[in-house]
C-alpha positions, 0 to 999 in steps of 0.5 A: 887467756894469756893472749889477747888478739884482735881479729880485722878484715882489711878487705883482701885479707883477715889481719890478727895481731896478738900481744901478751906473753907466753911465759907461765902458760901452756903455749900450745893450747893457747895458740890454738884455741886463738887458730880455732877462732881466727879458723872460724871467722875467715870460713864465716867471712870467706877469708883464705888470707891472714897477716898474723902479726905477734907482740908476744914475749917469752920463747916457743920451745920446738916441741910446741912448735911441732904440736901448734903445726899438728894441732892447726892441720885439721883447721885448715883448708887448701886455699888458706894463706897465712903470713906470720910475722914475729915482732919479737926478733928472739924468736926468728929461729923458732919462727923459721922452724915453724915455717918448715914444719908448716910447708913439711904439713902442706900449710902455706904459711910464711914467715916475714920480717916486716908487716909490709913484706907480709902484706905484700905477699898476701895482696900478691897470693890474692891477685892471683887468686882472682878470675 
């Protein structure tokens, strides 16, 4: 695989951070294959909350885009929250299409400029979510 990511529970929330590139790859079927596992192991270990924190270089054509939203739906589930934040600022745009396409699909997915703006929220969705 083109991405390497590590997978961390920090307590409130599962903490993905991916590095690599997605120069010469099929873009979409990475990132899902990555969603599948992250999937997998916040319903393993109870998770609704990500940070997903991307060192990725190269761009997201729009049309993968649109396919990594459709792809992840059946993945999902309601209470799921996911944080996403871009170090690379090229692909800011993308990121704020990929955002309107997520909430266009019922997924609570956000978009943050910083990890600790993107934490902050999800310890905020995570307070209220308490009983």
């Amino acid at each position: 695989m083109a991405y390497q990511y590590t997978i961390t529970d920090c307590g409130e929330y599962l903490r993905l951070e991916v590095h690599g590139s997605r120069k010469g790859v099929d873009v979409a079927r990475e990132s899902l294959t990555m969603w599948k596992e992250v999937a997998d192991t916040c319903q393993k270990q109870q998770h609704n909350l990500i940070l997903a924190v991307f060192y990725l270089s190269g761009m997201r054509s729009l049309m993968d885009t649109f396919n990594i939203v459709e792809g992840v739906q059946d993945m999902l589930w309601p209470e799921l929250a996911i944080a996403y934040v871009d170090m690379d600022p090229e692909n800011r745009e993308e990121n704020t299409m990929a955002e309107q396409s997520a909430m266009i699909h019922g997924i609570n997915f956000r978009t943050f400029l910083s990890e600790e703006s993107a934490s902050s929220w999800l310890k905020a969705m995570h307070s209220t979510s308490l009983h």
